[in-house]
N, C-alpha and C positions, 0 to 999 in steps of 0.2 A: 504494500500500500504506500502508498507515494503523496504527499498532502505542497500544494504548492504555497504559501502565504505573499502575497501582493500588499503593500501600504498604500493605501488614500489619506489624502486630504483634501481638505474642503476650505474654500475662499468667498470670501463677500460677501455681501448683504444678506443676512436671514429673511429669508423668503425666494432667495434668488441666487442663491449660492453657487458654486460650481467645483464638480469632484473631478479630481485631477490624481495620477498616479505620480506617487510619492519616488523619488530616486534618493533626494538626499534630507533630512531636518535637520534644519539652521536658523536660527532664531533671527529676529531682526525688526527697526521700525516701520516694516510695511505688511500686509497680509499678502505675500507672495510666496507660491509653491518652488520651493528649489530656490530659494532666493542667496544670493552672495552676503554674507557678513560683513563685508568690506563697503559694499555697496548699498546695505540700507544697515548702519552702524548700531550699535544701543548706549547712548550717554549714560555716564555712571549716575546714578541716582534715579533711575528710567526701569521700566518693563516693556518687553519686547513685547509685540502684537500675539496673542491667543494661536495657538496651533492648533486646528482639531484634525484628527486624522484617526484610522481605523485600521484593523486587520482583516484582509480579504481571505477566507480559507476555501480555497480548493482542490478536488482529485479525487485521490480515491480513500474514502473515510465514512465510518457508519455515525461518530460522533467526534464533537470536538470540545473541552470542558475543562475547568480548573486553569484556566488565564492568570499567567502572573506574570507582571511588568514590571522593571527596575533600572535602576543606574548601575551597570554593570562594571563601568571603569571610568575613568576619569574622575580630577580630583577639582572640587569649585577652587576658583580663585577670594580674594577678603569680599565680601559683602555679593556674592552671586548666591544662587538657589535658584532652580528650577523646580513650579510647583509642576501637580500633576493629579487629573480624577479620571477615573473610566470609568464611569458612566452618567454623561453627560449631554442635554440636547443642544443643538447648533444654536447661538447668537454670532451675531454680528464679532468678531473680534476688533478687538481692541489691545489698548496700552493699560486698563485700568484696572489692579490688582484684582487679581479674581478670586482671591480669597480662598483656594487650595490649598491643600497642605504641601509639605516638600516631598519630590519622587524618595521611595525608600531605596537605600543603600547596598541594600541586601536580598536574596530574593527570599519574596512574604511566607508564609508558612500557608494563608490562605489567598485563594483567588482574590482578584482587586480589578479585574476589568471584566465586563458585564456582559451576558451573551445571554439569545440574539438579541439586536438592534433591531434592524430591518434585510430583509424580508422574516417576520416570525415564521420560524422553523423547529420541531421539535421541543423536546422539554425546558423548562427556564430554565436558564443556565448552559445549557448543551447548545451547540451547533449542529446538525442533521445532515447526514449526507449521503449519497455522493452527491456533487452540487458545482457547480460553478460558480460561485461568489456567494458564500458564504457571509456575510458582517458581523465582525464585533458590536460593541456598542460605542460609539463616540470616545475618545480619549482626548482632553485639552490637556496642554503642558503652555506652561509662561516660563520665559526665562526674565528675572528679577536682580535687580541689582540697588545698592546703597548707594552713597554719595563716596562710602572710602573702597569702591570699586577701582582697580587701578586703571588707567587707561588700555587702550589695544586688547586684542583679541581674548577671550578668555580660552580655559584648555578643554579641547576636545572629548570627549564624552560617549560610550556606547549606551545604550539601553538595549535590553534582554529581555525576549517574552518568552515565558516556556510555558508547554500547555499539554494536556494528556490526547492522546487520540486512538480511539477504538475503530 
């Protein structure tokens, strides 16, 4: 059984949004998919625009269950945190602290990202399959910073989703 996982994200105005497959997340002052850090910067004392994006599950799989997401490596620089909830509905993003807690460090002992979303499929909680686009439930992440945030780039960062699949 062979299960393929695709990222989405999603851009603009709620009600009129647009999903777009994810290659790289990069935080930044614009709500742009794949956007350059260099090119839309984050002043220290600023929050970077709202990320919402998803996990697509497809192939060959009867369920998909037990979602867990984390900061797998990388270390913050003084006054950074990226928050992070999974399971969340689309607004409009923004700069304006969205009042999440910080991703965990470690991977959870319980699931933390919500399934399904949309299309409802199978039991709550589970993914159903076989299928071709599967959805998680919405995941936002804000990358956050202080005012004694140093200048220039912060350090790069993996996040890690492991999940069971029957």
């Amino acid at each position: 059984m062979s299960v393929t996982v695709t990222w989405k994200e999603f851009n603009g105005a709620s009600g009129s949004h647009t999903e777009n497959t994810l290659t790289v997340l990069n935080f930044g002052n614009a709500d742009v998919v794949d956007l350059s850090p260099t090119t839309y910067p984050i002043a220290a004392g600023a929050n970077s625009y709202d990320k919402y994006f998803c996990a697509v599950f497809s192939g060959s799989f009867t369920q998909i269950s037990n979602l867990k997401f984390w900061l797998a490596s990388g270390s913050y620089v003084t006054g950074e945190e990226v928050s992070f909830t999974g399971s969340i509905g689309y607004s409009t993003p923004s700069t304006v602290d969205n009042g999440d807690a910080a991703v965990v460090t470690a991977q959870p002992s319980l699931p933390n990202i919500a399934v399904p979303h949309f299309p409802p499929n199978g039991p709550e909680g589970t993914l159903s399959g076989p299928s071709n686009g599967e959805y998680t439930a919405l995941i936002r992440m804000q990358l956050q910073t202080t005012s004694s945030s140093p200048a220039g780039a912060v350090n790069s960062k993996v996040f890690a989703l492991t999940y069971d699949r029957q």
